[in-house]
N, C-alpha and C positions, 0 to 999 in steps of 0.2 A: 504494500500500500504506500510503503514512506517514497519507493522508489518511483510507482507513476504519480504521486503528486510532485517528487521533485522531477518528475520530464514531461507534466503538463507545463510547470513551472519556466522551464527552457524552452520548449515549442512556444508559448508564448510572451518570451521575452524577445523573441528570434520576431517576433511578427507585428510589434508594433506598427509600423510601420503599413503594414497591411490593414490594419484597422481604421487607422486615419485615413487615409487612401477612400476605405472602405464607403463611411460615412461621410466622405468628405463631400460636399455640393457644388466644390469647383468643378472645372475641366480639368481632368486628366492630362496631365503631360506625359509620355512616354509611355513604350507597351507595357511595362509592368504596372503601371498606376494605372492605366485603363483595364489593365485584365483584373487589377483588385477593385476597381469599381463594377464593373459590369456582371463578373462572374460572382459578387458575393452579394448581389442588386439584392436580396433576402435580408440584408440585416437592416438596411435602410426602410423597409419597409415595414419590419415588423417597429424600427422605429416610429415609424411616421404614423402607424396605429397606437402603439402606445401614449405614443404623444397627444394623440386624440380623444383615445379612450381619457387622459389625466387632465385635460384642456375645461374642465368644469367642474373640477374637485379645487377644493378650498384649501390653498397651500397648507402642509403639514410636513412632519418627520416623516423622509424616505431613507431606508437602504437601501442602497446600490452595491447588489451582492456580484461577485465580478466584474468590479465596473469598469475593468480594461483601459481604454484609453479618457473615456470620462465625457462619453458624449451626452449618456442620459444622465449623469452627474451634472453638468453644467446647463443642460439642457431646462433639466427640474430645478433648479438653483435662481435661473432665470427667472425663471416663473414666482418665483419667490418661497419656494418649498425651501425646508432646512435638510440639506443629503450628505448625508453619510457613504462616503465610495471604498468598497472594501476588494480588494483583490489580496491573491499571494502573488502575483510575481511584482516585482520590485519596478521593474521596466514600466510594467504597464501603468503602476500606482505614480510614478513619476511625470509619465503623461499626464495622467489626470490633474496633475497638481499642475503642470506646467499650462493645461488648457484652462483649470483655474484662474489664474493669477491672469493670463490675457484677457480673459474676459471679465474681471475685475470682478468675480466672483468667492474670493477665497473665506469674506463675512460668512455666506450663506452656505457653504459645502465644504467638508472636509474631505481627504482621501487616508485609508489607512494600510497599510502594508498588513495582511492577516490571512490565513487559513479559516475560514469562513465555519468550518463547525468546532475546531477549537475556538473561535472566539466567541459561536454562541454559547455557547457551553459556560463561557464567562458573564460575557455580556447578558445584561437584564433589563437595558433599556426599553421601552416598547414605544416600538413605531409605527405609525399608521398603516405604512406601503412598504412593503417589499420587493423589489425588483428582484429576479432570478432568471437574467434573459443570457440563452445562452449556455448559463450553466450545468444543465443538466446532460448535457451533451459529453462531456468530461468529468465526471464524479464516477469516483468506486461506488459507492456508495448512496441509492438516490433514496431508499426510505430513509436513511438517516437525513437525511437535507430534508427530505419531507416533514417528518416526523419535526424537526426543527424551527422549521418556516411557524406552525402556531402557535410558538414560547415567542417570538420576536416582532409580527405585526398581527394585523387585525383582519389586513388584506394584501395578498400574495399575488402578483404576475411572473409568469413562468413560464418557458418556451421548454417545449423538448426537441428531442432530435426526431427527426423524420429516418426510416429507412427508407435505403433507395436500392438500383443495381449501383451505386457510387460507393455507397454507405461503404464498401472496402476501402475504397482511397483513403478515408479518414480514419479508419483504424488503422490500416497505413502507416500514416503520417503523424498519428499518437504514439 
């Protein structure tokens, strides 16, 4: 277990970069930034609903449980929610904080470098909303993240993984 969280941990320190890319609403310069826009057109989307689905809820305490590079961090930050961005890898919590501070957001959202069920385990804040976008796709362990999600908010959003005939490449590439 300690071993694929530490090489989820490395797969996604290796891909920053890809994430921005991902989310990003420029033009793509170059084939690699347009193949991380186009070919990962899913994460933007499932953005742009969530963002929709939270566009009439009365700012509140969000967790942002792998919030990667910190789009729905900042995103909900803007909006005036108070969020919370939690990842384990270091890279990514870095982003987040770096996309913070540009958007002069750092009052409103914090990021924190942590393994997400050892920190609920600690953690006994309770927060309204739960982000879990994403990560369910990567966990040993998904009834324990489940089972966890109702000790920490009130309301849960959560993406799982789709299988596909693909669905090899990404265990793959985990």
């Amino acid at each position: 277990m300690k071993e694929h969280k530490r090489a989820m941990r490395e797969y996604y320190a290796k891909r920053v970069r890809c994430y921005k890319e991902a989310y990003s609403g420029e033009r793509a310069k170059g084939v690699l930034n347009r193949y991380y826009q186009l070919g990962w057109f899913p994460l933007r989307s499932i953005f742009r609903d969530t963002m929709q689905y939270l566009a009439d809820s009365t700012p509140q305490r969000v967790l942002d449980i792998g919030c990667g590079t910190g789009v729905y961090t900042a995103a909900l930050a803007a909006q005036g929610f108070a969020v919370t961005g939690l990842d384990s890898c270091k890279e990514m919590v870095e982003a987040t904080e770096n996309l913070l501070a540009q958007s002069g957001l750092n009052d409103r959202a914090e990021a924190v470098v942590a393994d997400y069920l050892e920190w609920s385990r600690e953690e006994r804040e309770d927060y309204d909303i739960a982000l879990a976008i994403g990560v369910m796709d990567c966990v040993d362990d998904a009834g324990a993240y489940l089972a966890s999600f109702r000790h920490i908010a009130r309301e849960v959003i959560v993406t799982f993984p789709v299988k596909s005939m693909f669905s090899f490449i990404t265990d793959f590439t985990y």
